[in-house]
N, C-alpha and C positions, 0 to 999 in steps of 0.2 A: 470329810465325806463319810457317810455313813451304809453299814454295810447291808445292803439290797438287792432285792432281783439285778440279774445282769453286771453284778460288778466283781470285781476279780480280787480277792481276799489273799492277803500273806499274814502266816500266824508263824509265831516263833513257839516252839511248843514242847512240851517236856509229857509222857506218859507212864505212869507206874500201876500198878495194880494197888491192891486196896491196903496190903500190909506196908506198901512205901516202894517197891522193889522197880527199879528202870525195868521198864520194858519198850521204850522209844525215847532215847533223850533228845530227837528232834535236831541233829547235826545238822539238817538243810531244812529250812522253812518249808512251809504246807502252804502251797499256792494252791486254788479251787478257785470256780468260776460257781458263785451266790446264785441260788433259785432253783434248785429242784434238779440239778445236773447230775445227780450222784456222784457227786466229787468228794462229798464228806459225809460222816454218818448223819442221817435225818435231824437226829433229837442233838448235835453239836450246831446244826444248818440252824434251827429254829433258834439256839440260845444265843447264835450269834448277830441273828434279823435285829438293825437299829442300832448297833455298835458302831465304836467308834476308834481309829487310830492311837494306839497309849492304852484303851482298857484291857484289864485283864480279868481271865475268867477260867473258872475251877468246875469240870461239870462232871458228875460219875455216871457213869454209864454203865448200863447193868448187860450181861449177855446178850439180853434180846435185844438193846440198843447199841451191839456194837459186832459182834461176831458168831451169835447165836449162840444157844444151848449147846454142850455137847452130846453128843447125838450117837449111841451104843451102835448103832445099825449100819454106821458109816466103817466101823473095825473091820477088816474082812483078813480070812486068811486064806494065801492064795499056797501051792503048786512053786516050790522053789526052780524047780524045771521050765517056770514061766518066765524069769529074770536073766539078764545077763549076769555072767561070772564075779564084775566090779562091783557088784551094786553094796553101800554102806547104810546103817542106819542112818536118817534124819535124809537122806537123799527124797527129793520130789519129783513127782510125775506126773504126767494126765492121763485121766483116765478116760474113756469116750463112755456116754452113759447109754443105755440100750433103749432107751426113747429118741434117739440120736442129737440131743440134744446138746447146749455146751460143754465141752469137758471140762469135768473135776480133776482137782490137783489131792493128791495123794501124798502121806509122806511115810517115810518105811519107818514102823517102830521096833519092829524085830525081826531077826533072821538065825533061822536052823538050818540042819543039812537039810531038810525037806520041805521047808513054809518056810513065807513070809508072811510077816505082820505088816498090812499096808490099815493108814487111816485117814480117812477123806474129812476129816472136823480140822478146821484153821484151827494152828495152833495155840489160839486164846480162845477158842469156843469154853464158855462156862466159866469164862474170868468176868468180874466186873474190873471196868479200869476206870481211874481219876484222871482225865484228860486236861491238863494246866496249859494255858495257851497267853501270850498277848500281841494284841493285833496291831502289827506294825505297819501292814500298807492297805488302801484300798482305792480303786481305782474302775472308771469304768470299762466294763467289756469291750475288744474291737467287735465290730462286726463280722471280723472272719470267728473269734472267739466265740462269737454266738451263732453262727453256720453252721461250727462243728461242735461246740457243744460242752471246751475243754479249754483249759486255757493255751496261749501260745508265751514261747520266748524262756526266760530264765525259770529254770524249776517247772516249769510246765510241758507241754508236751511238743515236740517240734518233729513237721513234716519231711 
């Protein structure tokens, strides 16, 4: 079978950055549901349309195709008086944004007696990354899987 609208993709998959460096060695397979679900990045969805079970495939992805630019405006420095007492670098949070729309995740880069350094850029914003995958199952959609929009069952998402 080949991989199409509606069908539900398993990739065995390895990611590094451009110098070679692991930055996902892909422990548990990458299950997505194929066709515009935003299950996986766009420009890996399109390289993978008409594949097939067994091939494999090497696709580099540049920031804008995978976690954006990093983005200077996203740094903020807050008011140490705003955190609780625990709080460690690399700890994440949400943040609610003042258009009230979905909250951004935040992660702490620094801490003094008086400031925090918080930064709302995914921590690969401004990396390109080599995404090595081969595709090991494909199958098609249930129809609850395409109700809701995600896959169901092992590695996918369960109600």
């Amino acid at each position: 079978m080949q991989i199409a609208k509606n069908t539900v993709v398993t990739l065995n998959y390895r990611v590094t950055d451009t110098q070679g460096n692991v930055v996902d060695e892909g422990a548990q397979p990458l299950v997505y549901l194929h066709g515009g679900y935003d299950g996986i990045f766009p420009l890996l969805e399109e390289t993978l349309q008409g594949k097939s079970v067994g091939d494999k495939l090497d696709v580099r992805l540049e920031p804008d195709d995978a976690f954006g630019e990093y983005d200077a405006e996203l740094v903020i420095i807050e008011d140490r008086n705003l955190f609780p007492d625990n709080i460690e670098v690399g700890m994440q949070f949400e943040r609610g944004t003042e258009d009230g729309d979905d909250d951004e995740l935040y992660t702490i880069t620094d801490i003094t007696d008086d400031k925090v350094v918080v930064d709302g850029n995914h921590p690969l914003a401004g990396i390109a990354l080599q995404f090595s995958c081969t595709i090991a199952e494909v199958r098609p959609a249930t129809p609850e899987e395409l109700t809701h929009g995600h896959v169901h069952g092992p590695h996918g998402h369960h109600h």
